[in-house]
C-alpha positions as CSV (number, residue, x, y, z in Angstrom):
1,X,9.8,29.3,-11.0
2,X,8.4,32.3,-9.2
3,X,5.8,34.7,-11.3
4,X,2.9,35.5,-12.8
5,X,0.3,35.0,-15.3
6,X,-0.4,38.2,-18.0
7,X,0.4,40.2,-15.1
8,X,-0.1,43.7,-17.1
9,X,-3.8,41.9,-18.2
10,X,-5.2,41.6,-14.4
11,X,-6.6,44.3,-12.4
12,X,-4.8,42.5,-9.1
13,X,-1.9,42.6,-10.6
14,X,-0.1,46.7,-9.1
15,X,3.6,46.0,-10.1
16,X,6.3,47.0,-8.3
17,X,5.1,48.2,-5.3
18,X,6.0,48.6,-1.8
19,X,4.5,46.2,1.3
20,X,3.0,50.1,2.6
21,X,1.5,50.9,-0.3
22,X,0.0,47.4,-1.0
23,X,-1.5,47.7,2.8
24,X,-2.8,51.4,1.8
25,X,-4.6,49.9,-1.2
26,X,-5.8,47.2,0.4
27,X,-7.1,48.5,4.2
28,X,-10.4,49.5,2.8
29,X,-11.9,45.9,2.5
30,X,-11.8,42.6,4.4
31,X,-10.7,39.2,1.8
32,X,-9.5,42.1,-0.9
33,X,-6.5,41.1,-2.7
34,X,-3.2,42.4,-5.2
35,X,-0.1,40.5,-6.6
36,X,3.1,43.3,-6.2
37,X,6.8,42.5,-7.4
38,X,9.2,42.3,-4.8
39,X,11.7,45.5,-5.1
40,X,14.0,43.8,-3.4
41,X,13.7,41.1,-5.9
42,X,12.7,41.9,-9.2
43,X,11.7,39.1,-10.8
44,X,9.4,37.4,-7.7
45,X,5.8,37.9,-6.2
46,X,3.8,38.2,-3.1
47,X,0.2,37.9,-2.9
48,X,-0.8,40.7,-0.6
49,X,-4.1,39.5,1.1
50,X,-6.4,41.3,4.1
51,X,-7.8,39.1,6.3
52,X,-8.4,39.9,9.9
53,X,-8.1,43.7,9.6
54,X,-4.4,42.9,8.6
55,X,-2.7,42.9,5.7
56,X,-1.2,38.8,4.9
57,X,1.8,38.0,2.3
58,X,2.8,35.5,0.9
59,X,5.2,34.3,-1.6
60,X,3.5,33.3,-4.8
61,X,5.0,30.7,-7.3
62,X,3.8,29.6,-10.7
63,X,4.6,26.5,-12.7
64,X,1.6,26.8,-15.2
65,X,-0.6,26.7,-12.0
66,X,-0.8,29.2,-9.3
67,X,0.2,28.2,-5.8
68,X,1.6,30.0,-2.4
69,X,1.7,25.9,-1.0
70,X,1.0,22.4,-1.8
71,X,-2.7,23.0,-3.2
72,X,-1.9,24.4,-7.1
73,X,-4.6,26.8,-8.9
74,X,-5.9,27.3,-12.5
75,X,-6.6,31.2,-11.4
76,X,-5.8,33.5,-8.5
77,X,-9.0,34.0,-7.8
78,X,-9.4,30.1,-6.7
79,X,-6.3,30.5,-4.9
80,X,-7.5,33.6,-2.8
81,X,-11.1,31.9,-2.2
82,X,-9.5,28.6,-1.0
83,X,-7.1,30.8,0.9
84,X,-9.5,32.1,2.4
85,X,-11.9,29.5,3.6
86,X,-9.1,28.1,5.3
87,X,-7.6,31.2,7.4
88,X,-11.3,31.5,8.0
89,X,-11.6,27.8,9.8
90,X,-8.6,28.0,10.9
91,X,-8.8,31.4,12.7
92,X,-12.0,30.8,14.0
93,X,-12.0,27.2,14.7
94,X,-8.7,26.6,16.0
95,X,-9.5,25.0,19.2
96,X,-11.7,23.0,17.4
97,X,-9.0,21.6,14.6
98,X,-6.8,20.2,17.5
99,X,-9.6,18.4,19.0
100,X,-10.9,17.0,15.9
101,X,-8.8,13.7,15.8
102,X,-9.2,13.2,20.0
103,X,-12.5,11.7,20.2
104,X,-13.1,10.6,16.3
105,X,-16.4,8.4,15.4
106,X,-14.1,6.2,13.1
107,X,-14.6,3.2,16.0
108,X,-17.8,3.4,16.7
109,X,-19.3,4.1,13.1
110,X,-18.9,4.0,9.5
111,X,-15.9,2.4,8.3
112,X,-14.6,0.2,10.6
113,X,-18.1,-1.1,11.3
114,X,-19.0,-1.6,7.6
115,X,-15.8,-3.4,6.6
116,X,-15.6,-5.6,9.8
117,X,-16.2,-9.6,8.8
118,X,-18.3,-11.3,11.1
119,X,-17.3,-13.3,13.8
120,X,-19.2,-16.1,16.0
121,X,-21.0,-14.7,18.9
122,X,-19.6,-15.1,22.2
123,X,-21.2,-17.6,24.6
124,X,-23.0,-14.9,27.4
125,X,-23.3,-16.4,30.6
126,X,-26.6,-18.4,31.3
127,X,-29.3,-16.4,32.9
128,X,-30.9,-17.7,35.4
129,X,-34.2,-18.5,34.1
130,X,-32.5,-21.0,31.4
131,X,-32.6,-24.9,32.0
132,X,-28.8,-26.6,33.0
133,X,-28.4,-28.7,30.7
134,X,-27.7,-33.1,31.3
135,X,-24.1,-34.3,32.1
136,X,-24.7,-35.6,28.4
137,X,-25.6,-32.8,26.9
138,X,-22.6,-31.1,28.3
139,X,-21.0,-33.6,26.9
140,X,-22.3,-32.9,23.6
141,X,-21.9,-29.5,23.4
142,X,-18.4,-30.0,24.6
143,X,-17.8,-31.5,21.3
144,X,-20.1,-29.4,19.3
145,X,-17.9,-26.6,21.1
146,X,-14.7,-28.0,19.8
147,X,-15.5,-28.8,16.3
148,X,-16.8,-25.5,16.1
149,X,-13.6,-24.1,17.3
150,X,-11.4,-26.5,14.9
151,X,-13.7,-25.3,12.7
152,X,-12.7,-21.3,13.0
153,X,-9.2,-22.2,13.5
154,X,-9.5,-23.5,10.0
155,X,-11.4,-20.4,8.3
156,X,-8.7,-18.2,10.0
157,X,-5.7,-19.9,8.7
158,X,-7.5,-18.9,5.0
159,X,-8.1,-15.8,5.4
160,X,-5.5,-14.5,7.9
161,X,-5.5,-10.9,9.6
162,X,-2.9,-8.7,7.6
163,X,-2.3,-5.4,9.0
164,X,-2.9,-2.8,6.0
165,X,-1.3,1.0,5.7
166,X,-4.3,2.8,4.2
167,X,-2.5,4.5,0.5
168,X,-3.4,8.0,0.9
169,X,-3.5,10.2,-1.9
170,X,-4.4,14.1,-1.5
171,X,-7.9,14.4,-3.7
172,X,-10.7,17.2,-4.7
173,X,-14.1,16.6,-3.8
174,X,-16.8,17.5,-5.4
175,X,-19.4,18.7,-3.8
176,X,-19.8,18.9,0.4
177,X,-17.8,16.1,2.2
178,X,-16.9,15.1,5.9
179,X,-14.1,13.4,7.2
180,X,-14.9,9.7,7.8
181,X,-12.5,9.8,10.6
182,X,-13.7,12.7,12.9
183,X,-16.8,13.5,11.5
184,X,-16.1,17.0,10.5
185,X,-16.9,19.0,7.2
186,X,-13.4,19.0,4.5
187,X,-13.1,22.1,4.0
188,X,-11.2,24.2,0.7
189,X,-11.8,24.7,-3.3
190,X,-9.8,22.0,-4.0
191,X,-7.6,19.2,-2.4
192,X,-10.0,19.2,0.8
193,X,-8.3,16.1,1.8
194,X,-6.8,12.8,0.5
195,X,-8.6,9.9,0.0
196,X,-7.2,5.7,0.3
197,X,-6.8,4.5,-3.5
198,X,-7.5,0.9,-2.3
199,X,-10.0,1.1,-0.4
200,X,-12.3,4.4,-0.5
201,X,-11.6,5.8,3.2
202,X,-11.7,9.9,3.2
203,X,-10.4,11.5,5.5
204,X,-8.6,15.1,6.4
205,X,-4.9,14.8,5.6
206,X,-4.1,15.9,9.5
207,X,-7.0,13.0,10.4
208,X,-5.1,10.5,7.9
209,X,-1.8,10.3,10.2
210,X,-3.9,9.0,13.1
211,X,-6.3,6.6,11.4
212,X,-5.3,3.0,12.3
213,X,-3.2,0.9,9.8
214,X,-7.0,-1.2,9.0
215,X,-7.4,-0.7,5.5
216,X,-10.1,-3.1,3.5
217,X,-9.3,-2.7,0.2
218,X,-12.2,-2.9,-2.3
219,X,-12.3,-4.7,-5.4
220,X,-13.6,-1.6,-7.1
221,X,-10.6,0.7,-6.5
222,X,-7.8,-3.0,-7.1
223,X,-8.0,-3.3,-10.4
224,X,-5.2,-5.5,-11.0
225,X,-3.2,-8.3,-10.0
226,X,0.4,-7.9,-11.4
227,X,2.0,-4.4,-9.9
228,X,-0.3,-4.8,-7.3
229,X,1.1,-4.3,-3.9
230,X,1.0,-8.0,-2.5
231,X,-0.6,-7.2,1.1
232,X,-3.1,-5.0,-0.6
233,X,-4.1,-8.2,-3.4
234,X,-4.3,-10.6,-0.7
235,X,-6.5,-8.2,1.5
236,X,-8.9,-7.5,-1.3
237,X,-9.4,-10.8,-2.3
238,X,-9.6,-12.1,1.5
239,X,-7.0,-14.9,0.4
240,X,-3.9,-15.9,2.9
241,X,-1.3,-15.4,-0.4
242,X,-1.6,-14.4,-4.2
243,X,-3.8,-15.7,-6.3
244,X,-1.5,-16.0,-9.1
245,X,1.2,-17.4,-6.9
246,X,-1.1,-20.4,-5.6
247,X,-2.5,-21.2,-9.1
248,X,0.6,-21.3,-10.6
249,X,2.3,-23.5,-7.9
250,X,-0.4,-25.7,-8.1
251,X,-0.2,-26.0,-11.8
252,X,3.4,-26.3,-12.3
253,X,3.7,-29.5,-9.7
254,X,0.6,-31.1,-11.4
255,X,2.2,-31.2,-14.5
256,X,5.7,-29.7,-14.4
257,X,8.0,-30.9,-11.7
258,X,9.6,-33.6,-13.9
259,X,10.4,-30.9,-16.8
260,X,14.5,-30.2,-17.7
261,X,15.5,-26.8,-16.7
262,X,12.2,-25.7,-15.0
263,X,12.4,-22.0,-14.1
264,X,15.7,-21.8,-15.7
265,X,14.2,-22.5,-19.2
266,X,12.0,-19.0,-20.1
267,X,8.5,-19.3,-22.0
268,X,7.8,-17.1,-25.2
269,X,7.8,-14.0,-23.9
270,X,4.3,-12.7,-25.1
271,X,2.3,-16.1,-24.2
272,X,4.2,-15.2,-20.8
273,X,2.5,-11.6,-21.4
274,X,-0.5,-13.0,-22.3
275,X,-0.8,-15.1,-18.8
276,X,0.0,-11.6,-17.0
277,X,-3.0,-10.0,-19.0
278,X,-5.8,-12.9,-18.3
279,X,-4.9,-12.6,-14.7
280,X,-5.1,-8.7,-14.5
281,X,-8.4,-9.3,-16.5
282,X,-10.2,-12.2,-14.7
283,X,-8.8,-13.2,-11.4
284,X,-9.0,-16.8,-9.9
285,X,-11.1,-17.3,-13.1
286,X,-8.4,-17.2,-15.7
287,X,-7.8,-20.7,-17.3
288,X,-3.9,-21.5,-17.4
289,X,-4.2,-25.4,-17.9
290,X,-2.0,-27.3,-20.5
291,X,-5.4,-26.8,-22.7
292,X,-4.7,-23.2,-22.8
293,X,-0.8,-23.1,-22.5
294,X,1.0,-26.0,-23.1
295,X,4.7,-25.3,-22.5
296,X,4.5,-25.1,-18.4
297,X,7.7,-22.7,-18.9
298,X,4.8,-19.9,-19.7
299,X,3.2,-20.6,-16.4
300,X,6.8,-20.7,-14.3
301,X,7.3,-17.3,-16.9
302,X,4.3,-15.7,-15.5
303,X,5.4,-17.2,-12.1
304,X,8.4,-15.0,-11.7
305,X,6.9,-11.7,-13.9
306,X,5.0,-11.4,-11.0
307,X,7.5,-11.2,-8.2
308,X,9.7,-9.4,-10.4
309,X,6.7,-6.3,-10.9
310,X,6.0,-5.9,-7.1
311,X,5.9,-2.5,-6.4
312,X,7.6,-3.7,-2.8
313,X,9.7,-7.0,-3.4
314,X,8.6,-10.1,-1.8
315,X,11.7,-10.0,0.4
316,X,11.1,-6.4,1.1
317,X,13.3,-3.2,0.8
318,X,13.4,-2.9,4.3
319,X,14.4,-6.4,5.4
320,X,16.7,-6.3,2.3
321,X,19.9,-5.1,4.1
322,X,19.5,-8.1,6.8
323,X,19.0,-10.9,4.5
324,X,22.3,-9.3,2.7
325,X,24.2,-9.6,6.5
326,X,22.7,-13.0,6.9
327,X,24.1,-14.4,3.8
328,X,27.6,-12.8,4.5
329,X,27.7,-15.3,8.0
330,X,29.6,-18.0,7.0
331,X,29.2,-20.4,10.2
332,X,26.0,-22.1,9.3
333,X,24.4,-22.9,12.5
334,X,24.6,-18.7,13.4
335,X,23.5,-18.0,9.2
336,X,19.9,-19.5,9.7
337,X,19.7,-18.3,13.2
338,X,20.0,-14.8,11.4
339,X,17.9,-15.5,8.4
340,X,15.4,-16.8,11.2
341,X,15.0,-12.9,12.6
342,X,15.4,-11.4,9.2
343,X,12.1,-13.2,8.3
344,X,10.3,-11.7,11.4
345,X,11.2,-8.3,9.6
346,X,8.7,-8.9,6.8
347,X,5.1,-8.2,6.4
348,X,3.2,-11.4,7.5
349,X,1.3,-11.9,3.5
350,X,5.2,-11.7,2.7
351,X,6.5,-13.7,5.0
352,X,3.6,-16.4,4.1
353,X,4.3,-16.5,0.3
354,X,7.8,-16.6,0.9
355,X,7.1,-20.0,3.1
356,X,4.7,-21.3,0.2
357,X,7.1,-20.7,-2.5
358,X,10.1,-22.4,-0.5
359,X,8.5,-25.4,0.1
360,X,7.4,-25.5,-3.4
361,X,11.0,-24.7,-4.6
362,X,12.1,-27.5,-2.4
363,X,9.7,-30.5,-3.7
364,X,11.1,-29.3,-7.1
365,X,14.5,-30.0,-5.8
366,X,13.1,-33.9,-5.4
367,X,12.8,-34.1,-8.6
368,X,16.7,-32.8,-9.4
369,X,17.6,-35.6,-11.2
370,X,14.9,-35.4,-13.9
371,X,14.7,-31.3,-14.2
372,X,18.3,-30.8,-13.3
373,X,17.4,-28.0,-11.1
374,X,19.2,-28.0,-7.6
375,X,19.1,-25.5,-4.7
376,X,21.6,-23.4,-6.3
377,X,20.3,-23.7,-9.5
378,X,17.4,-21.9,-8.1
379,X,18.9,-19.3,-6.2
380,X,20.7,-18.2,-9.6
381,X,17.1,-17.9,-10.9
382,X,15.0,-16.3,-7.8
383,X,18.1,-14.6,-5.6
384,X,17.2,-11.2,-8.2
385,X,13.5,-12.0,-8.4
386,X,12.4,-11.7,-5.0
387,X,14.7,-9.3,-3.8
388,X,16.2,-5.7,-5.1
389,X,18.7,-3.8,-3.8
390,X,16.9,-0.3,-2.4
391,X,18.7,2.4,-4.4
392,X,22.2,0.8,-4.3
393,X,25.1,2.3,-7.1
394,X,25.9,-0.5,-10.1
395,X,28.5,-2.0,-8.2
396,X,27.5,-3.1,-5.0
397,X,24.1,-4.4,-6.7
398,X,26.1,-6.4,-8.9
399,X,28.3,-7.7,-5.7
400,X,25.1,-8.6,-4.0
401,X,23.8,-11.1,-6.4
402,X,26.0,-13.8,-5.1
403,X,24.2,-13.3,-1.7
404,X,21.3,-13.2,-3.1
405,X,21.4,-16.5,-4.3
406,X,22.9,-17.6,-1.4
407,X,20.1,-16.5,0.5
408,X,17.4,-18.4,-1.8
409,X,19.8,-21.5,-2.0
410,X,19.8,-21.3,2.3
411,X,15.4,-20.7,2.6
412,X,15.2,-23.4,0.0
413,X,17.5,-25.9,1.8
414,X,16.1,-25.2,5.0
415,X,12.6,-24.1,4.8
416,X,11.1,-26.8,6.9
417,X,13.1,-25.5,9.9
418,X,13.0,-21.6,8.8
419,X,9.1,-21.4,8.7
């Protein structure tokens, strides 16, 4: 929708005029401004504006806000201000804008430094003013060395390096701001830059494409933990898999392993809710023993609401396509060798709660004869849980349910040799 606003109320707007005139009217002052109609096109606008001792145009669209671009205006005026602010930078600091991202600060201070954990000083060679120590205090420390190393190996397999995307989203700041990536002022009325929803970072959106994939979220900015993306949860909790997904788990083979029809069976949809809500609300706090809810098929409920409202499945939209090809193998020896390198595909928080939940799927399997629940049974019931089709007609999502059980039935089967 190309136009105006009250064009006949505004003393920028001059009608139907030509580019000469509008250059005429316009050559007697430097950031002076006028909205003319297109003769050529009745109906559309160009905002004529002089910058540079030249006359600029540009097409000028309005949807209920002005905009020539991305950024979109209450008035022209803000338009024609944040217009030119930037030709300004740009004009004069050209040189500069290329160079911005080459040598940034975002290593050597700030963010990086502020969110990096701690980690256990390196031994520094001995000067040589420092005693040798005994054969048997070698000896010692030898061991004091490698318990402390067990020690690490531990804390790292619970809280596990993820790689992170940063979520950008384009944002106005208030106020003057620099870009926590190169240092320089973010410049503009509005949308100056974008700024990470998880985890705070602001940067200049041509700064945002080079920052490393390092993202921290912060607990102030995740807010939830259903329809939270999963590598994001398990970052800003500093956990190796969901919450939810371990407390379940954990609660469902304490007290629900021997149930009939477990997972199969659904739990009253709003205690199911309910669960969903305490989580979102409280965390690792939330109580979900049998004090609380009784029927475990409420905690298996809440179990699979939460794979089924990932924003990104647990199998993920891109691996999606070779898990399908996978299950289609039907020698299989060659179907886990490919399942084997369609689970390299997935991010490594996914790939670890998919190895949690498969052995958890598996020991409920033991119990087969009591809940009636076999690998198949399961794959019925998790195949269209942890995996969508990406954007796929009616059809061929309805002829790829098969395979996704078959997948589920195969990781179930075989996880101890899969993971």
């Amino acid at each position: 929708n190309t136009g105006c606003k009250s064009e006949g109320t505004n003393s920028w707007y001059h009608g139907m005029i030509s580019r000469e005139e509008a250059d005429q009217l316009l050559s007697q002052a430097e950031g002076s401004y006028l909205i003319r109609e297109s003769q050529r096109q009745p109906g559309t606008y160009t905002l004529a504006l002089r910058f540079g001792n030249q006359t600029r145009n540009f097409r000028l669209y309005h949807d209920g806000k002005h905009f020539v671009g991305e950024k979109r205006f209450e008035s022209i005026h803000d338009l024609v201000t944040d217009g030119l602010i930037t030709l300004y930078i740009e004009t004069k600091a050209a040189e500069y804008i290329a160079k911005m991202t080459i040598n940034p600060i975002y290593e050597h201070v700030g963010y990086t430094t502020l969110n990096q954990e701690p980690t256990l000083k390196k031994h520094l060679p001995l000067s040589p003013d420092v005693p040798v120590p005994a054969k048997d205090d070698c000896n010692a420390e030898e061991r004091l060395t490698s318990l402390v190393r067990r020690a690490t190996l531990r804390e790292s397999d619970l809280t596990p390096k993820y790689e992170k995307v940063h979520n950008f989203k384009v944002h106005t700041f208030r106020g003057p701001h620099w870009c926590e990536y190169c240092a320089n002022f973010m410049w503009g009325l509005i949308a100056q830059g974008v700024k990470c929803a998880d985890c705070g970072l602001n940067v200049h959106k041509q700064c945002s494409k080079v920052v490393p994939n390092d993202c921290q979220p912060d607990l102030r900015h995740v807010k939830k933990v259903y329809s939270c993306d999963l590598t994001t949860l398990v970052k800003a909790h500093n956990t190796k898999r969901p919450m939810v997904v371990d407390m379940c788990i954990q609660e469902i083979e304490a007290r629900g392993l021997q149930s009939e029809g477990l997972y199969r069976i659904s739990g009253f949809s709003e205690l199911v809710e309910d669960v969903k809500l305490a989580f979102d609300r409280d965390g690792e706090k939330v109580d979900i023993s049998s004090n609380v809810y009784e029927d475990i098929n409420i905690i298996t409920g809440a179990l699979k609401l939460y794979f089924r409202e990932l924003p990104i499945p647990l199998i993920t939209y891109d691996a999606y396509p070779h898990f399908m090809e996978s299950a289609k193998v039907t020698d299989p020896e060659k179907r886990l060798e490919s399942l084997h390198e369609a689970l390299k595909l997935l991010p490594p928080a996914h790939c670890e709660t998919l190895r949690y939940l498969m052995a958890h799927l598996k020991r409920v399997t033991d119990y087969e004869k009591d809940n009636l629940m076999t690998s198949e049974n399961l794959g019925i019931v998790f195949g269209p849980t942890l995996m969508r089709a990406p954007d796929l007609d009616a059809m061929t999502a309805l002829n790829d349910i098969r395979y996704q059980r078959l997948v589920v039935e195969t990781l179930i089967t075989n996880e101890d040799v899969l993971f």
